[in-house]
Kinemage of the C-alpha trace (Angstrom):
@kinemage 1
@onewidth
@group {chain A} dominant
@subgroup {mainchain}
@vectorlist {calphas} color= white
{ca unk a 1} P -45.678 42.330 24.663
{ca unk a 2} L -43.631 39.007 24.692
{ca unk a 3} L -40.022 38.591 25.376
{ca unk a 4} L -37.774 36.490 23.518
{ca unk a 5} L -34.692 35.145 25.264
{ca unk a 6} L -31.401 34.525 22.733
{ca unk a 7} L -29.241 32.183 24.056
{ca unk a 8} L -25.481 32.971 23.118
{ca unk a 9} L -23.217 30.447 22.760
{ca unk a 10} L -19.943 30.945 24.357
{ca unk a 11} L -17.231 30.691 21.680
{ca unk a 12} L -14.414 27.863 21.955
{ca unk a 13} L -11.001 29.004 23.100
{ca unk a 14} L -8.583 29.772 20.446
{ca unk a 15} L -6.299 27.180 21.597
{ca unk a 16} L -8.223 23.913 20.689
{ca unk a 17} L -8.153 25.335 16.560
{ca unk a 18} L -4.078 26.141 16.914
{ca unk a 19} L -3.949 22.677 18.824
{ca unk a 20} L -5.945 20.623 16.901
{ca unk a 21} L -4.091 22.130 13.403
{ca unk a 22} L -0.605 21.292 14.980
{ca unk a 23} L -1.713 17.682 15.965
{ca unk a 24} L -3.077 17.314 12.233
{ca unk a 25} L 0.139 18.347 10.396
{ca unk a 26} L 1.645 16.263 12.655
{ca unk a 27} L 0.025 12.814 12.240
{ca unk a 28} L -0.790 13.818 8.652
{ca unk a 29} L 3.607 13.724 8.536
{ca unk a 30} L 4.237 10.562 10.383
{ca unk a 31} L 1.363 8.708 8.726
{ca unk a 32} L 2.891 7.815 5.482
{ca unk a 33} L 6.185 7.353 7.208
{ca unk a 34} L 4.950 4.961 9.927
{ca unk a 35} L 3.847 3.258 6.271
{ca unk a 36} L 7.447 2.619 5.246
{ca unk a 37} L 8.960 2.034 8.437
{ca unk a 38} L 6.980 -1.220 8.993
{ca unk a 39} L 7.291 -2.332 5.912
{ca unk a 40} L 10.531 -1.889 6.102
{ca unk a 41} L 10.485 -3.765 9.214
{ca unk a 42} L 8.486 -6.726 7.662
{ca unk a 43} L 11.269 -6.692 4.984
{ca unk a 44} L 14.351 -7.010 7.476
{ca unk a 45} L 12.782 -9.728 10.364
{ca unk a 46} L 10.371 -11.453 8.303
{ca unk a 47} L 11.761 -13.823 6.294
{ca unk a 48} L 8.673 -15.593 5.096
{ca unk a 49} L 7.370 -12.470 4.319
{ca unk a 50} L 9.855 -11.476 1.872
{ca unk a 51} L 9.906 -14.566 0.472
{ca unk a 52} L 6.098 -14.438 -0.587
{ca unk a 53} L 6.854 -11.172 -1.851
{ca unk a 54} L 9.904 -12.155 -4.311
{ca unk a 55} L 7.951 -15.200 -5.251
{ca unk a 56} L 6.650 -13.925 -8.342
{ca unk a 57} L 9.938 -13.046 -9.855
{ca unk a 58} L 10.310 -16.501 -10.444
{ca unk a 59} L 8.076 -16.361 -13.544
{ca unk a 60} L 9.385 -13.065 -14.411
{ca unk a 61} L 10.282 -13.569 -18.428
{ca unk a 62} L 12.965 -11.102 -17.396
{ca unk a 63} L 14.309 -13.181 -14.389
{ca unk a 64} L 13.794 -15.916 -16.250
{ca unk a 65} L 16.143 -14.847 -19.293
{ca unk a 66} L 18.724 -13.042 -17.414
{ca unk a 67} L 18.793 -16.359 -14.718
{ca unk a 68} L 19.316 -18.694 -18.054
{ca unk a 69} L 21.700 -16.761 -19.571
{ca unk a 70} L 24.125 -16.866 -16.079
{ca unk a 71} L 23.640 -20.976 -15.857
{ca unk a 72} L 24.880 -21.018 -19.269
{ca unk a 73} L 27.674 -19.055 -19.028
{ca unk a 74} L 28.771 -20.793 -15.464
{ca unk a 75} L 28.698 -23.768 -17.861
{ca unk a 76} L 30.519 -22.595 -20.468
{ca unk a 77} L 33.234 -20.989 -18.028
{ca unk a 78} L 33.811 -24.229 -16.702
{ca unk a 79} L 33.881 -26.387 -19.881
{ca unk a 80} L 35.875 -25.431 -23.326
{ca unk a 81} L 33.037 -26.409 -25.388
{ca unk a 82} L 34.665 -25.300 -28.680
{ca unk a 83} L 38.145 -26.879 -27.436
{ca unk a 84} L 36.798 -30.446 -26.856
{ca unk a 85} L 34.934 -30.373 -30.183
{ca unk a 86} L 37.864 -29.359 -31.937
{ca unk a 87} L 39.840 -32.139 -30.189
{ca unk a 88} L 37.212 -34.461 -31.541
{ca unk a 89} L 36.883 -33.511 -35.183
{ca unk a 90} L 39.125 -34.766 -37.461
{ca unk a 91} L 41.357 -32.405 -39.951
{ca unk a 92} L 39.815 -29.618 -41.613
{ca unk a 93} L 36.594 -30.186 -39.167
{ca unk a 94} L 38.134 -28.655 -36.888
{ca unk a 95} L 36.894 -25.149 -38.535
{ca unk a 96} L 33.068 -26.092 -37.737
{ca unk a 97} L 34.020 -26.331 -33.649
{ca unk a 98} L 32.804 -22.467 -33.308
{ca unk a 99} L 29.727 -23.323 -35.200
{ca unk a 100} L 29.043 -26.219 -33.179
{ca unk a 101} L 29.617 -24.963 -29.915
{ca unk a 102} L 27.460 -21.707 -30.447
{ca unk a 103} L 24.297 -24.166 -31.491
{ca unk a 104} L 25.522 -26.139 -27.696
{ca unk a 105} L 25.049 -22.769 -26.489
{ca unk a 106} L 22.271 -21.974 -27.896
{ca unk a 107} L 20.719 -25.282 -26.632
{ca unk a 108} L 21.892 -25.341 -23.360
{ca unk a 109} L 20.130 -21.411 -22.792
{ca unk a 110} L 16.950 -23.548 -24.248
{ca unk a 111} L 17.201 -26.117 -21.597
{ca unk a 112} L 17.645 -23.858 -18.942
{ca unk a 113} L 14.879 -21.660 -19.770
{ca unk a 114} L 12.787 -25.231 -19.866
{ca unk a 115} L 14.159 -25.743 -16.281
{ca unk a 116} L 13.300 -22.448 -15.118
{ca unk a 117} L 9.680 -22.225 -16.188
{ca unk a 118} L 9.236 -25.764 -14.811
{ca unk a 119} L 7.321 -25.960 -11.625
{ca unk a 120} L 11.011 -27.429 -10.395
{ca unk a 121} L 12.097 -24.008 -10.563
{ca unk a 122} L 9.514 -22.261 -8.272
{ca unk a 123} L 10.744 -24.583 -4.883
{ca unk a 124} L 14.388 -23.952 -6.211
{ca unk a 125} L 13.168 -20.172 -6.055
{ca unk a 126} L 12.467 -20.311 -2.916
{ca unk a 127} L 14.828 -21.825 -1.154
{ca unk a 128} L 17.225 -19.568 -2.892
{ca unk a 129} L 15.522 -15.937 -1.648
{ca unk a 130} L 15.180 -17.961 1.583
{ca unk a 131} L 19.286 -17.836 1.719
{ca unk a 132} L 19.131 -14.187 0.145
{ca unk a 133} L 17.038 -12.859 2.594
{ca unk a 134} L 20.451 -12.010 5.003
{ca unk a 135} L 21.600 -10.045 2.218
{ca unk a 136} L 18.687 -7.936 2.153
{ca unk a 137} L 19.214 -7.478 6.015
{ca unk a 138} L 23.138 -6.441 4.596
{ca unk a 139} L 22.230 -4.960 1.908
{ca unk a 140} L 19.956 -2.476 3.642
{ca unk a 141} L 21.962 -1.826 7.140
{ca unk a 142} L 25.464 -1.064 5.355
{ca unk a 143} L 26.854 -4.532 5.702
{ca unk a 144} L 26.485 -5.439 1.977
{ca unk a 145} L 26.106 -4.176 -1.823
{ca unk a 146} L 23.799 -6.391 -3.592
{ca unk a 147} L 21.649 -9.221 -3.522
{ca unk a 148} L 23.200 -12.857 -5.284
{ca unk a 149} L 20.818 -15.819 -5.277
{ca unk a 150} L 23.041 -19.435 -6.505
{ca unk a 151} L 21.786 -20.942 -9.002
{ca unk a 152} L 23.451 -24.281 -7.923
{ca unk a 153} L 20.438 -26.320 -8.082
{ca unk a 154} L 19.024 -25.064 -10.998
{ca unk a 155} L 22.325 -25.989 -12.984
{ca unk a 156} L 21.921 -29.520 -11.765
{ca unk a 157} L 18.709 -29.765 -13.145
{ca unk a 158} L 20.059 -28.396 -16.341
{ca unk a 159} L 22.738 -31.026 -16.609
{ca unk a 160} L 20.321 -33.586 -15.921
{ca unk a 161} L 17.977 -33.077 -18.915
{ca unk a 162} L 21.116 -31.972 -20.668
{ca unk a 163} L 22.144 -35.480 -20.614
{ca unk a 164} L 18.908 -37.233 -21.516
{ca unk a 165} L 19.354 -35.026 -24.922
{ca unk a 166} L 22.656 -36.289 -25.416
{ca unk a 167} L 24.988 -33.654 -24.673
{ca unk a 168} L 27.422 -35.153 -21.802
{ca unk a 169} L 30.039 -32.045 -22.414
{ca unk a 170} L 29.242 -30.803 -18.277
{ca unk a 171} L 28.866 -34.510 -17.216
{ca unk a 172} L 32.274 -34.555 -15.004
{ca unk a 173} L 32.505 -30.619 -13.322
{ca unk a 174} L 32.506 -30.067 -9.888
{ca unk a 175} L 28.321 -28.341 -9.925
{ca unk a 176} L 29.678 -26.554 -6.262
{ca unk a 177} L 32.701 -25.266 -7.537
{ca unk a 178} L 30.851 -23.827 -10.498
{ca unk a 179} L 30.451 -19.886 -9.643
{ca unk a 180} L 26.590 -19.975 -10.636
{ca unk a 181} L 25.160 -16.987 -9.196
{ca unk a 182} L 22.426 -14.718 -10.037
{ca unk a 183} L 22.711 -10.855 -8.973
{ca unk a 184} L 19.319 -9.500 -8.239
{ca unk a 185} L 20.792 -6.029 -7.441
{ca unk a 186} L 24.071 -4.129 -6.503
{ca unk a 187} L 24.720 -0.943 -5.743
{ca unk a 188} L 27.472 0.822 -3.970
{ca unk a 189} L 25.443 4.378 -3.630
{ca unk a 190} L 22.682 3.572 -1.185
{ca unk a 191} L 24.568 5.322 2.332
{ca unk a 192} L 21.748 8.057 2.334
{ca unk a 193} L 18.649 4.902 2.382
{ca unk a 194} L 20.867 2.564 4.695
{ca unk a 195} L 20.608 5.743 7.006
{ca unk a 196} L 16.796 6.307 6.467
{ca unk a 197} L 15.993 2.319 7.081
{ca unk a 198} L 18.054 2.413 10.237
{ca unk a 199} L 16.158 5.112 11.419
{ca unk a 200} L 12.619 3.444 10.189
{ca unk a 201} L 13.396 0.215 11.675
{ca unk a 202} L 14.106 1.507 15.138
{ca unk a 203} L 10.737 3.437 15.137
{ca unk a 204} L 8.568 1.339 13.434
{ca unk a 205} L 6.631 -0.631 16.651
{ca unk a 206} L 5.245 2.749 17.810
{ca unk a 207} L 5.370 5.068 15.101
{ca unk a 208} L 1.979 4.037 13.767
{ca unk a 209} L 0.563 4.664 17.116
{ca unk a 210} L 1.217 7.800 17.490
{ca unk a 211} L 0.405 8.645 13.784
{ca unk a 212} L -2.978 7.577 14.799
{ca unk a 213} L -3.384 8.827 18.344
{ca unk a 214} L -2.530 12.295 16.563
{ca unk a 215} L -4.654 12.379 13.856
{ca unk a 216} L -7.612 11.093 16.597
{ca unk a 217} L -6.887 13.638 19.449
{ca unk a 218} L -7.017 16.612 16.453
{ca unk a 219} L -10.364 15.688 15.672
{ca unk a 220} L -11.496 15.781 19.492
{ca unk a 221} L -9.878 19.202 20.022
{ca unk a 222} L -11.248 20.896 17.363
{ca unk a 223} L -13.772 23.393 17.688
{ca unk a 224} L -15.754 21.505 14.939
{ca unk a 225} L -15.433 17.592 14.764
{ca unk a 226} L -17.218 16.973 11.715
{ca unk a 227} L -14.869 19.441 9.854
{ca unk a 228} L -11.870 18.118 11.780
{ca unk a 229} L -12.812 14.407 10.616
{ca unk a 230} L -12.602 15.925 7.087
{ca unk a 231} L -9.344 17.580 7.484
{ca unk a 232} L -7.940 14.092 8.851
{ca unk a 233} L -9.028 12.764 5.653
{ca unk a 234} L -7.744 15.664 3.713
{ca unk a 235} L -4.085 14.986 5.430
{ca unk a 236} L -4.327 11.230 4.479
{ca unk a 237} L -5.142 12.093 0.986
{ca unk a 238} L -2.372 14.458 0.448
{ca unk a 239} L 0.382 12.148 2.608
{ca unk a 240} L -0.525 9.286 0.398
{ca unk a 241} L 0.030 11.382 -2.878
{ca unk a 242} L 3.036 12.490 -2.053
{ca unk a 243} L 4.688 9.078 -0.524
{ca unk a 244} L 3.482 7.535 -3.952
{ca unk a 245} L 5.355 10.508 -5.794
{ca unk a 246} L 8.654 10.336 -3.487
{ca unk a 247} L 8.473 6.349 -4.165
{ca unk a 248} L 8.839 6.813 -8.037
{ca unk a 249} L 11.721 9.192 -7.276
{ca unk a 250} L 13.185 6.862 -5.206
{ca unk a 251} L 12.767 3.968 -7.353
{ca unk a 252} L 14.359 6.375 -10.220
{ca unk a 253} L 16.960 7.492 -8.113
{ca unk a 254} L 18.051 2.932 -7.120
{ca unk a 255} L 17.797 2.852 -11.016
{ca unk a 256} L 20.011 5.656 -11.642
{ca unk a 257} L 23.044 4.186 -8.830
{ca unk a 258} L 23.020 0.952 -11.077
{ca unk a 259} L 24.858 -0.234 -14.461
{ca unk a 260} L 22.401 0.485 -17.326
{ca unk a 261} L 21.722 -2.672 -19.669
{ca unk a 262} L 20.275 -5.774 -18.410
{ca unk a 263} L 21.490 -5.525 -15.411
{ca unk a 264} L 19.358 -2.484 -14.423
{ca unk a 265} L 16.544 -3.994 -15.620
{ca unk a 266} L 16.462 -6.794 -13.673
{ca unk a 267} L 16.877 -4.697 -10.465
{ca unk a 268} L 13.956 -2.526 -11.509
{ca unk a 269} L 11.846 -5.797 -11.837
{ca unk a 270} L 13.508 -6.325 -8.321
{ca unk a 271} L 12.243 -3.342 -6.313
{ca unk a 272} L 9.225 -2.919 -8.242
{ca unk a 273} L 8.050 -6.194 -6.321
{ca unk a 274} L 9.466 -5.689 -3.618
{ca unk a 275} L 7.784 -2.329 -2.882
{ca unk a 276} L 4.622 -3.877 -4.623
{ca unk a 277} L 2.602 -4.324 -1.135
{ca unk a 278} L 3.507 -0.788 0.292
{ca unk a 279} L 2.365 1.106 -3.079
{ca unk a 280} L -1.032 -1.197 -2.489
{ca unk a 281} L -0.703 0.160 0.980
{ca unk a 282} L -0.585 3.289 0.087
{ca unk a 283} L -2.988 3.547 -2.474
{ca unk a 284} L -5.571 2.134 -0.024
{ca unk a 285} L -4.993 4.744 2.798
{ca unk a 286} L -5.337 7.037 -0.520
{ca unk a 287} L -9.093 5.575 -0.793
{ca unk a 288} L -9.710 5.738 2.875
{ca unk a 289} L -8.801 9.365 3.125
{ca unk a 290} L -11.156 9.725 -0.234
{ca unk a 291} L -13.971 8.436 1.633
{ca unk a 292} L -13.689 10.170 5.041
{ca unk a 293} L -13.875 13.642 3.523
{ca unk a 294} L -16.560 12.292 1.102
{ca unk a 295} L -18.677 11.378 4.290
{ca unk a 296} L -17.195 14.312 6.436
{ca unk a 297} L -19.012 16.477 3.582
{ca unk a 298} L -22.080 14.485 2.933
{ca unk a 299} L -22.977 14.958 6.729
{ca unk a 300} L -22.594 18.545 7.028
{ca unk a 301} L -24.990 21.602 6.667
{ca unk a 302} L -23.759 22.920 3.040
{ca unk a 303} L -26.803 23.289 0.476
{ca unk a 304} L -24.992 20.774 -2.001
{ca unk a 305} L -24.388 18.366 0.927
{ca unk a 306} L -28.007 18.562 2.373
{ca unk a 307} L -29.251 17.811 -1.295
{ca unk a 308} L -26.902 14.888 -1.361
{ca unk a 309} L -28.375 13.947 1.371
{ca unk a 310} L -32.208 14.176 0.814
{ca unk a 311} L -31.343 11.847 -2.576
{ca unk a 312} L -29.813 9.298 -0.239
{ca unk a 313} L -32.070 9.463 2.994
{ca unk a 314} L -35.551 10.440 1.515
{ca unk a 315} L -38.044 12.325 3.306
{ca unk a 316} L -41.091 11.517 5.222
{ca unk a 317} L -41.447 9.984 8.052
{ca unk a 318} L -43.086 10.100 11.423
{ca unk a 319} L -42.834 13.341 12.732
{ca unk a 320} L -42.567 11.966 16.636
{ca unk a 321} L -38.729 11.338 17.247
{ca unk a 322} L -38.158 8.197 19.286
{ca unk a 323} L -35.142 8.459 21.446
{ca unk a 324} L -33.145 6.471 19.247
{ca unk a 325} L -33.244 8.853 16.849
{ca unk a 326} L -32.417 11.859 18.832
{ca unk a 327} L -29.731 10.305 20.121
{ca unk a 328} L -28.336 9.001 16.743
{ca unk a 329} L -29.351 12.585 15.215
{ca unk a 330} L -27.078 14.404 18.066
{ca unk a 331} L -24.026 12.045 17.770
{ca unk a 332} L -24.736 11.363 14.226
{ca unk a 333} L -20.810 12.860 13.189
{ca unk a 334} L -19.418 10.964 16.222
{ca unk a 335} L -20.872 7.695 15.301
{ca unk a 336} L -20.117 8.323 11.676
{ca unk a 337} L -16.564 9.043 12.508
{ca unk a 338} L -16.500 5.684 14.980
{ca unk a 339} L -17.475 3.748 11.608
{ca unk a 340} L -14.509 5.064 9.500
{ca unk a 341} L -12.179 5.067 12.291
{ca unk a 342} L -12.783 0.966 13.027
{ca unk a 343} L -13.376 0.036 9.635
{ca unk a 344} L -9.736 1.574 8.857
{ca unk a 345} L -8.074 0.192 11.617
{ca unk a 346} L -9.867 -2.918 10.231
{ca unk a 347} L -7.707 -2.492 6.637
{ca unk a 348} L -4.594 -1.675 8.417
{ca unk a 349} L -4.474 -4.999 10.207
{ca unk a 350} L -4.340 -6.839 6.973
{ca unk a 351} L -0.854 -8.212 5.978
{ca unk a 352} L -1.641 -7.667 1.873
{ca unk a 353} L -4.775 -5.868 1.041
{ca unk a 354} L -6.645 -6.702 -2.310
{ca unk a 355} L -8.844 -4.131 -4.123
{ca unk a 356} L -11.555 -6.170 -3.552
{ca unk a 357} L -11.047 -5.944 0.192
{ca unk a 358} L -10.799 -1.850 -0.411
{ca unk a 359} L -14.340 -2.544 -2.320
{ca unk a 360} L -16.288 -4.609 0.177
{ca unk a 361} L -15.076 -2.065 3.112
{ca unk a 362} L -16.174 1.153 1.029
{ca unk a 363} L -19.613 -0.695 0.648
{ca unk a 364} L -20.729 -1.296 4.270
{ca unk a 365} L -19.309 1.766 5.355
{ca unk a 366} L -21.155 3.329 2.748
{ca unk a 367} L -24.733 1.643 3.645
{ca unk a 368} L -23.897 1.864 7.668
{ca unk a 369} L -23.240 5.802 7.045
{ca unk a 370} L -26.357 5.572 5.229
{ca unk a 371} L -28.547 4.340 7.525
{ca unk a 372} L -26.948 6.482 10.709
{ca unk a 373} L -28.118 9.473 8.700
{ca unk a 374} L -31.535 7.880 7.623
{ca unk a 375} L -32.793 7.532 11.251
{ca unk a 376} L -30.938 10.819 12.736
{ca unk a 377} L -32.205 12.523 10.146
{ca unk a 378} L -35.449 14.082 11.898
{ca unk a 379} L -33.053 14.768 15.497
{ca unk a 380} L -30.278 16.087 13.541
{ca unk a 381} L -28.235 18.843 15.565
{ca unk a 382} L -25.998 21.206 13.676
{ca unk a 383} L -22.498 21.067 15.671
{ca unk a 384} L -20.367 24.345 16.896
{ca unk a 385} L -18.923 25.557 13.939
{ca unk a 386} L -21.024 24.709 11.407
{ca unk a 387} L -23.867 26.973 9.454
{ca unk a 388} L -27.391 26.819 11.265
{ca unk a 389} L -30.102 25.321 9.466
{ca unk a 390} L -34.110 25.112 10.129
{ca unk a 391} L -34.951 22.336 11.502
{ca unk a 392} L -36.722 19.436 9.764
{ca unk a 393} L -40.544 19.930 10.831
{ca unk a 394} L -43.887 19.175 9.045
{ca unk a 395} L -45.781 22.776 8.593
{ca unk a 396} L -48.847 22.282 10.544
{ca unk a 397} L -51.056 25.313 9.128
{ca unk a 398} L -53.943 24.287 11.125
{ca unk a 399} L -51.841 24.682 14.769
{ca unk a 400} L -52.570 28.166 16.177
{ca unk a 401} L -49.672 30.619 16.936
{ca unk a 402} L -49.646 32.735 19.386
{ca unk a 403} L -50.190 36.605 18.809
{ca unk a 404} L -49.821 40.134 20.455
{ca unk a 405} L -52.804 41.627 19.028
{ca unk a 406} L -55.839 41.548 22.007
{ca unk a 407} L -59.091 39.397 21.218
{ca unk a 408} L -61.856 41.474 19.753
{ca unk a 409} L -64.504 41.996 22.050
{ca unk a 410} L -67.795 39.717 21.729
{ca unk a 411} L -70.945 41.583 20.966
């Protein structure tokens, strides 16, 4: 009679699950903020920054209206169109002085518009937001209400092909004393976000960090690390959805605290690109998250997973496995999880991510995950925690197993 010997594996302390859980809800919490507290950051001390980021306002149409339709009225408030065409006009033509001036009007808002699509206008731009940039800093630390970009240079660029059309009515005004300024945004009801971005801004060198080291140390502590990698992914996934969702709120909420008309349009226009780089930000650790419990599952022992798996990998092969592959086949998760972890890291060291950048990093993780599981696919070891599985052998119907029963005696 044989014996058969059932090793028992001892069962992981109750601790590392509670631990690793807490860790998770933690990092899965400071994640998305570490998000907006260095971009908020980048928007306070980095003025080149925020400069690249406002630079497509300047072929906003919106912008672009509302900017034409303030140099023309700082021209108008500084010159009595209608008066000095009246003055000139002889008799009864002085009725047709309203007419007149409204078609001056009208043509100066033209020229303006002509000005500010110009490429002219995109170095004026610049240099303007360059100057703005302290009133962000204001704006968002309680020193200031609203954001004013001058228009100064634009207007002299205005008079200037006013004049080689002929109309010479702004020839002799003062251009500095002319009160030709822009508002991007004001608001007197933002005490509750100054509070939030002094907070972020003090927290944002090491916040990330330990966002990070949290979500890294719960995989390591958990009792299973395959399904702890997919519950990191799970908590970036959910973080990023609802930071997207408390951004539109927020957004809704800036709109709300501002005069309705065109004025509130133009500041929508405003923070929509501003906070254009951290909704691309956010949408990408959205993706990540995607694909680390899409590879978290992939790898593990379910019966939909392991015929995922078989589609990708194949079958055959030499049943002799080389070293390599036991070793890849018993770290297989580990390695796995190495990939996503560096190729993330990779993404969030990118100033402004593109989707094709999202793309091309989905794809050789993708093929690199492939390939770990195509040669650790004949030493694969099914971790603590997870469903056992047979093992991947060949039958061999011609090897003889041993038996109980006694030979039959030769005649």
């Amino acid at each position: 009679m044989s014996s058969t010997t059932v090793a028992v594996e001892a069962k992981p302390p109750r601790w590392r699950g509670i631990v690793a859980i807490a860790l998770l809800v933690l990092g899965g919490i400071l994640l998305p903020v570490s998000g907006v507290a260095v971009w908020v950051r980048n928007m306070l001390l980095d003025t080149d920054r925020y400069v690249e980021t406002v630079k497509p306002l300047a072929d906003d149409p919106l912008i672009v209206d509302a900017s034409a339709d303030a140099i023309t009225n700082a021209l108008f408030n500084a010159v009595d169109v209608e008066g000095v065409v009246a003055g000139i006009l002889p008799g009864e033509g002085t009725r047709l002085a309203a007419a007149i001036a409204a078609q001056v009007e009208s043509f100066v808002n033209e020229k303006a518009t002509e000005v500010l699509e110009s490429d002219q206008f995109d170095s004026l731009w610049i240099a303007a937001n360059t100057v703005a940039h302290t009133q962000v800093k204001n704006l968002l630390l309680g020193n200031g209400n609203a954001i004013v970009l001058d228009l100064q240079g634009a207007i002299e660029k205005v008079v200037t092909r006013l004049d080689e059309s002929g109309i010479t009515f702004f020839d002799n005004i003062p251009i500095a004393n002319l009160a030709a300024k822009f508002e991007l945004f004001q608001s007197d009801n933002l005490d509750q976000a100054r509070d939030f971005t002094d907070v972020l801004q003090k927290v944002a060198n090491w916040l990330p960090i330990l966002a990070l080291a949290c979500l890294i140390a719960s995989v390591f502590v958990a009792t299973n690390r395959r399904k702890g990698v997919k519950r990191v992914g799970w908590a970036i996934v959910i973080g990023s959805a609802v930071l997207l969702i408390a951004l539109a709120l927020g957004r809704s909420q800036v709109s709300n605290a501002i005069a309705a008309g065109q004025r509130r349009a133009v500041a929508d226009t405003m923070v929509e690109t501003v906070t254009r780089y951290l909704r691309n930000g956010i949408r990408t650790a959205f993706v990540i998250g995607v694909v680390i419990v899409a590879i978290a599952w992939i790898v593990g022992p379910g019966k939909n997973a392991t015929k995922a798996r078989a589609l990708l990998v194949g079958h055959g092969g030499d049943a002799e496995t080389s070293r390599l592959r036991q070793v890849v086949g018993r770290y297989r998760t580990a390695i796995i999880g190495g990939i996503t972890v560096v190729a993330t890291a990779i993404l969030m060291s990118f100033d402004r991510l593109r989707p094709r950048d999202i793309l091309i990093a989905a794809i050789i993780v993708g093929v690199l995950v492939i390939v770990v599981m195509r040669v650790g696919s004949r030493a694969a070891v099914v971790e603590p925690g997870d469903e056992t599985t047979k093992a991947e052998s060949p039958d061999r119907p011609d090897t003889p197993q041993p038996s109980d029963e006694e030979p039959a005696p030769v005649a």
